[in-house]
C-alpha positions as CSV (number, residue, x, y, z in Angstrom):
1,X,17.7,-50.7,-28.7
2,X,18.5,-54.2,-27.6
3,X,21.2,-54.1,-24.6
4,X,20.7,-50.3,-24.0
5,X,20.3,-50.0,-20.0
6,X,17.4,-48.8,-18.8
7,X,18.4,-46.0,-17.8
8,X,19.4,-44.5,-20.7
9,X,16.2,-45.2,-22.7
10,X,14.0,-42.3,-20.9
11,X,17.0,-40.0,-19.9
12,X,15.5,-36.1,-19.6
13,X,18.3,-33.9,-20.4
14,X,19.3,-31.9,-17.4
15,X,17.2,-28.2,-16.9
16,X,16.7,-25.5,-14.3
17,X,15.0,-22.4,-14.2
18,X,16.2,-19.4,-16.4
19,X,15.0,-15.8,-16.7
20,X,12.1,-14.9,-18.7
21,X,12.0,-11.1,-20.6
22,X,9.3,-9.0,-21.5
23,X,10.7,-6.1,-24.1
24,X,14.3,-6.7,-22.2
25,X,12.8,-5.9,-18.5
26,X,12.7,-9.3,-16.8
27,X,9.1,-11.0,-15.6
28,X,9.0,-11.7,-12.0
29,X,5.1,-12.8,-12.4
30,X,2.8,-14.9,-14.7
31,X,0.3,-11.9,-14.9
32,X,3.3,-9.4,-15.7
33,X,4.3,-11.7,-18.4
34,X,1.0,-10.6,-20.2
35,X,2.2,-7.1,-20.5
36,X,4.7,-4.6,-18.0
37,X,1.8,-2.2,-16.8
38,X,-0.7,-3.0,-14.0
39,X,-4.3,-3.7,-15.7
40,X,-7.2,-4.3,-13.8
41,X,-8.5,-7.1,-15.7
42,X,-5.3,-8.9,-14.5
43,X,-6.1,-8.2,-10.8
44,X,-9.8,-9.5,-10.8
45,X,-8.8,-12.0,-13.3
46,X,-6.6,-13.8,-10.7
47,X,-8.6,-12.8,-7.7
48,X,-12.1,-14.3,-9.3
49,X,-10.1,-17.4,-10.3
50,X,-9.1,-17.5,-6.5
51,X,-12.4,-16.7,-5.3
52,X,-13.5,-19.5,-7.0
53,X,-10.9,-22.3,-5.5
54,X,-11.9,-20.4,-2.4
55,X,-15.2,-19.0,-2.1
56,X,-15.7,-19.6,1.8
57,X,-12.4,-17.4,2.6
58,X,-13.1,-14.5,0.2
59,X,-17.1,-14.6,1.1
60,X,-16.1,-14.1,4.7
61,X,-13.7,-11.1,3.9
62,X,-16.4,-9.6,1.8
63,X,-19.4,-9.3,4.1
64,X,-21.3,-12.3,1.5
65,X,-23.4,-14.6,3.5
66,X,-24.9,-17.7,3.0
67,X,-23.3,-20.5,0.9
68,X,-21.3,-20.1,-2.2
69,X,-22.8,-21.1,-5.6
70,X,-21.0,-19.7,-8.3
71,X,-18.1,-17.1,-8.8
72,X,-18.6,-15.3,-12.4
73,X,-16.0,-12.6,-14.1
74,X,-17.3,-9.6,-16.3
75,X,-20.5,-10.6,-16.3
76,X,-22.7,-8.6,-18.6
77,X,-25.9,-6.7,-17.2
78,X,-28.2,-4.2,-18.7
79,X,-25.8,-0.9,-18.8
80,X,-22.2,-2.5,-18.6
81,X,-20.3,-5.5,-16.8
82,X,-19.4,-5.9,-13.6
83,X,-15.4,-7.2,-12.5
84,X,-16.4,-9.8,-10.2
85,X,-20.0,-11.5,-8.9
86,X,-20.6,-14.0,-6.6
87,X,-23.9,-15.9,-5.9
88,X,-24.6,-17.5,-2.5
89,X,-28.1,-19.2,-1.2
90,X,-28.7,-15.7,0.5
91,X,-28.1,-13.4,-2.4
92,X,-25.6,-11.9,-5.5
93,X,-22.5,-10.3,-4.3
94,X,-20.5,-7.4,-6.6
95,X,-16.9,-7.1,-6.3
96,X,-15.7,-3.7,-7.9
97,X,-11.8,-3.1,-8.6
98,X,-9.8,-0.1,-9.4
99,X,-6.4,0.1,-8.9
100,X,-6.0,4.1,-8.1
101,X,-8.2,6.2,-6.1
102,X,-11.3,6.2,-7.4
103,X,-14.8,5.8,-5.8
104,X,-16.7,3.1,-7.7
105,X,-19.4,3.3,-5.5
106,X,-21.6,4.8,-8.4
107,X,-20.3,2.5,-11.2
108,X,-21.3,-0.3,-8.5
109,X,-25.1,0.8,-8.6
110,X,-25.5,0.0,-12.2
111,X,-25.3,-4.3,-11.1
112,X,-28.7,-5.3,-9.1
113,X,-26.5,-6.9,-6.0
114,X,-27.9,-7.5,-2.3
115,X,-23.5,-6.8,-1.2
116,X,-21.5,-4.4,-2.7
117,X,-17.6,-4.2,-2.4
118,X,-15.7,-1.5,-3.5
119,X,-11.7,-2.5,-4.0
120,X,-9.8,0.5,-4.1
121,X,-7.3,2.7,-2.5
122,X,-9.7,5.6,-1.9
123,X,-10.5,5.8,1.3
124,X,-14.1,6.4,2.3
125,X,-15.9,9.3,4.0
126,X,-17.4,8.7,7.2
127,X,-20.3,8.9,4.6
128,X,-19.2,6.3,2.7
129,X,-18.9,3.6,5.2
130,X,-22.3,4.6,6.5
131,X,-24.0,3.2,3.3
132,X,-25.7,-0.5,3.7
133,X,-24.8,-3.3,2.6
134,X,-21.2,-2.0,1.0
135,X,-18.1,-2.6,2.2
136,X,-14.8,-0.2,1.4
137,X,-11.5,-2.8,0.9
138,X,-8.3,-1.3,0.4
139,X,-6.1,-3.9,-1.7
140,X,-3.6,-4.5,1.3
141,X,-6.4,-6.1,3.0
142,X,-6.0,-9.1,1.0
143,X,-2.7,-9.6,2.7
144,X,-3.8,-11.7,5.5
145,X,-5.9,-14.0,3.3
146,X,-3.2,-14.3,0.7
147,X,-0.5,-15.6,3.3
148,X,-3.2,-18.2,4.4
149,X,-3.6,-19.4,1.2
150,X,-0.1,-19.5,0.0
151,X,0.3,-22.5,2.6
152,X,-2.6,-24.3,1.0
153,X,-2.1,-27.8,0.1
154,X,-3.6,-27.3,-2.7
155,X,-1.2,-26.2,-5.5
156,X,-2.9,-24.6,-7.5
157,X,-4.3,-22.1,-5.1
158,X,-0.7,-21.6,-3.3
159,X,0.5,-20.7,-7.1
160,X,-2.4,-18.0,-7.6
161,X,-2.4,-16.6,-4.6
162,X,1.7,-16.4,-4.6
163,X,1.4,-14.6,-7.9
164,X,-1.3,-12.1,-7.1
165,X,0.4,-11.1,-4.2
166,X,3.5,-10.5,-6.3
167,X,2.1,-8.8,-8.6
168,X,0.2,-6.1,-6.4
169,X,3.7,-5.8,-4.7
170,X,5.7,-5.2,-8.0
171,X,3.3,-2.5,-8.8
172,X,2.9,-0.9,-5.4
173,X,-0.6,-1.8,-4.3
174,X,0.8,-3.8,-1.2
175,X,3.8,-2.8,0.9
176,X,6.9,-5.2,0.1
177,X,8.2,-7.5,2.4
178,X,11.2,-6.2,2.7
179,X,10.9,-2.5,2.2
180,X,12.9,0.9,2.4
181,X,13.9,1.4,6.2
182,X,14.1,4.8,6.2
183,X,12.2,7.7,4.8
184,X,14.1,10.9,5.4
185,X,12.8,14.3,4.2
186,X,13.5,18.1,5.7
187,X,12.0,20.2,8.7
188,X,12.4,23.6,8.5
189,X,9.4,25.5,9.8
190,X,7.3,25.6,12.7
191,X,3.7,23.8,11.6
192,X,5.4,20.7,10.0
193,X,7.9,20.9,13.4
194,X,5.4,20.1,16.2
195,X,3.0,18.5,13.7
196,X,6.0,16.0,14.1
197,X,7.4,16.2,17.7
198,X,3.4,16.7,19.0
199,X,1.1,15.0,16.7
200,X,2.8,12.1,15.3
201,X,2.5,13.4,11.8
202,X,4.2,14.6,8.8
203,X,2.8,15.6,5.5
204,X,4.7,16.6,2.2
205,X,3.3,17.1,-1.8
206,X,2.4,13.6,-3.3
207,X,4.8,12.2,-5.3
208,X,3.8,9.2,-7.7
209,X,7.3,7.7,-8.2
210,X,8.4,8.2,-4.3
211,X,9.4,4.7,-2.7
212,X,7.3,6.1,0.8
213,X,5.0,3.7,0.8
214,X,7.8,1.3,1.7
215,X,9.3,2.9,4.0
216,X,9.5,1.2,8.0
217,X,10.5,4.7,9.1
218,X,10.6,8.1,8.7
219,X,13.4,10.8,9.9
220,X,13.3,14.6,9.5
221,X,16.4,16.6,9.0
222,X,16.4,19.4,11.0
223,X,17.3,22.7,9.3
224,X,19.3,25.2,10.9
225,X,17.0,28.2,11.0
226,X,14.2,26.0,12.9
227,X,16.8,24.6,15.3
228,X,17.9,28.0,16.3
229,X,14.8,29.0,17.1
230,X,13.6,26.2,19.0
231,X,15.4,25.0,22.0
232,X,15.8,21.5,22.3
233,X,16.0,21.2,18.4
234,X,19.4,20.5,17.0
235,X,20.3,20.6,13.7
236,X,20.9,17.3,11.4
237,X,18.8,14.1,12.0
238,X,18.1,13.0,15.7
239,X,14.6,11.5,15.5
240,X,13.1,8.3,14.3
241,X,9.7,7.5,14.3
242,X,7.9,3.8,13.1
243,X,5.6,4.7,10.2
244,X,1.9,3.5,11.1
245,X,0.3,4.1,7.8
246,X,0.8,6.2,4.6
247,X,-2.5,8.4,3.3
248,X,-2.7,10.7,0.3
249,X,-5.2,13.4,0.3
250,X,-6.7,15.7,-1.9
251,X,-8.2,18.0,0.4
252,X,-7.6,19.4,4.2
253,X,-11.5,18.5,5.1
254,X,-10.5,14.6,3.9
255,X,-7.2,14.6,5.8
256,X,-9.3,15.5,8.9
257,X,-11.5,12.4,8.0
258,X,-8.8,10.3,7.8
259,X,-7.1,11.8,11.0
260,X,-10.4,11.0,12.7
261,X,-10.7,7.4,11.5
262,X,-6.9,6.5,12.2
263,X,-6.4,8.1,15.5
264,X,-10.2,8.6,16.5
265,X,-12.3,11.8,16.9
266,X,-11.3,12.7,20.6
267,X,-8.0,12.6,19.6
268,X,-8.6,14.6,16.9
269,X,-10.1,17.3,19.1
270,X,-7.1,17.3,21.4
271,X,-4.8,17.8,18.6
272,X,-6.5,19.6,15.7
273,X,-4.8,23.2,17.0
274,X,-1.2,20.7,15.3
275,X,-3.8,20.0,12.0
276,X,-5.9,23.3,11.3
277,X,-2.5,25.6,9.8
278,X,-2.1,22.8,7.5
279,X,-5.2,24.3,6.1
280,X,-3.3,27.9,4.8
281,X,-0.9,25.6,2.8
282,X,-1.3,24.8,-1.0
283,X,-4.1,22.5,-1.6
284,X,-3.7,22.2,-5.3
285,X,-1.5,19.5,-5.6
286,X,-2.4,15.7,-3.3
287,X,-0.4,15.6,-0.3
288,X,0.9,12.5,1.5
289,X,0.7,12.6,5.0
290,X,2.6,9.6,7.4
291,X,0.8,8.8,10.6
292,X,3.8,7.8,13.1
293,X,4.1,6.5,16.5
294,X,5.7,8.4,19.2
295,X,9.5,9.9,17.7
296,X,12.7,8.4,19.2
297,X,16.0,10.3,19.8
298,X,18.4,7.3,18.3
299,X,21.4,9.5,17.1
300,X,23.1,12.1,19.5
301,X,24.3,14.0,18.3
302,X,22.9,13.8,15.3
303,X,23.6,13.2,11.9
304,X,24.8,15.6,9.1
305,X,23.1,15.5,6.0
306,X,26.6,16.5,4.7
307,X,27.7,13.1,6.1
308,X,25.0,11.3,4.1
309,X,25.4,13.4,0.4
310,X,28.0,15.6,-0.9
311,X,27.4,18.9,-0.2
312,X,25.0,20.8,2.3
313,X,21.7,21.5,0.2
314,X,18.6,19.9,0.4
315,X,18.0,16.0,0.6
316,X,19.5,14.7,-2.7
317,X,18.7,11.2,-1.5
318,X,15.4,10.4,0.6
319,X,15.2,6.4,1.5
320,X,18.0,5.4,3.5
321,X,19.2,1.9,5.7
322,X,19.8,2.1,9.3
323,X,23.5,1.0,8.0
324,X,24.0,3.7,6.2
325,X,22.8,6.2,9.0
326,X,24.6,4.8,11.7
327,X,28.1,4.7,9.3
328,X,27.7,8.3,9.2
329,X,26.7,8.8,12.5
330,X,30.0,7.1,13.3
331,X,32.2,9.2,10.7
């Protein structure tokens, strides 16, 4: 209109950034906001499309050599479709995803591929890792390629690789940044005692809705039966110990495997007298077993677990602050 200022002829009416809901639960992703569960299409979706922006990185973290060609998703061969392939001038890479804990080693065989990789949270057999030409990737060890890329400055590939890593945390394939401090279960018997105080270990029934995974920390709760029959050992929580890594296991023979790879076979030998009565409890459901450095004695005395929960039973709560343990400490 004649005599309007300029600036009111391409005015933008004022915005900033609101919530977005899936079915009322609020979307902290762009691949959540295709659906609330974790889908494996998703995952390889988003990692093929960042493969492709950056083939060198992902070639490197996959074992592929030579120079990348092509990246291609789902890509159809005679007896089903493989998640992710990569060509190079040396050869045809296969990237295979699952998010749980199963081998896809065989499903991988079906693809003619010089490189396999197998993205999965099982974690191979001594066996397994002795087989050429494949390579075993847990989904945490995208991590340190992720946090490289999400200071690209490129936008699009800081955006992708921003989102992928938030997804995998919102579903618990990657530890969270900020996660539980403190795991806290009970000790009450002699084997899970000095598989604690001696081996740096402590191993529980697998739960799938347990927050361990994040934990920083883990502290037992002595009972009062083991702490009257073990000098030294007072009842209530005294230790601390750093959590190294987090395993589950379906078998005692695997969590000797995985005590070997972690902590290394002579180690192993030195200790397995701590390991081998793990072997007369149940076996028929997983286990999760935390691999911790050396225990510290933080609170003495220590802390009562009726301090922390109403009442003197067993651990209603299990994840704890340091906060919270040192305001009871101090009660």
């Amino acid at each position: 209109m004649k005599g309007s200022p300029k600036s009111a002829r391409f005015r933008e009416p004022a915005s900033e950034r609101i919530d977005l809901l899936r079915g009322g639960a609020l979307v902290s992703s762009l691949a959540s906001s295709f659906g609330a569960g974790l889908r494996e299409t998703r995952l390889t979706a988003m990692l093929g499309y960042l493969a492709a922006l950056e083939p060198g990185r992902f070639c490197e973290l996959f074992g592929f050599k030579g120079t990348p060609r092509s990246v291609a998703l789902e890509t159809r061969h005679k007896q089903d479709r493989s998640d992710i392939l990569i060509s190079t001038t040396d050869g045809v890479g296969i990237v295979e995803a699952k998010v749980g804990r199963h081998d896809p080693f065989d499903q991988s065989l079906k693809y003619s591929a010089r490189w396999r990789v197998l993205l999965t949270e099982h974690f191979p057999t001594e066996k397994d890792r002795s087989r050429k030409d494949c390579r075993y990737l847990r989904w945490r060890d995208l991590i340190p390629v992720l946090k490289i890329l999400k200071k690209s400055t490129r936008s699009n590939v800081r955006f992708v690789s921003h989102d992928l890593e938030r997804y995998l945390t919102e579903h618990k394939m990657i530890p969270k940044t900020e996660s539980v401090e403190i795991y806290a279960r009970e000790i009450n018997e002699q084997t899970t005692l000095e598989l604690f105080l001696h081996g740096q270990m402590y191993g529980c029934n697998y739960e799938a809705n347990s927050r361990l995974p994040e934990a920083l920390y883990y502290a037992p709760h002595f009972g009062k039966l083991i702490a009257r029959n073990y000098p030294g050992i007072h009842a209530g929580i005294s230790y601390v110990a750093k959590i190294e890594s987090v395993e589950v296991t379906e078998s005692f023979q695997q969590l000797c495997e995985i005590a070997c790879q972690i902590r290394g076979k002579a180690w192993f030998k030195r200790n397995s007298h701590l390991i081998l009565p793990v072997k007369k409890w149940s076996w028929e459901k997983r286990k999760s077993f935390l691999f911790l450095e050396p225990p510290r004695l933080v609170f003495n005395p220590p802390i009562y677990k009726g301090k922390l929960q109403k009442g003197s039973g067993w651990l209603s709560k299990r994840v704890f602050s340091f906060d919270e343990f040192f305001e009871a400490w101090g009660c």
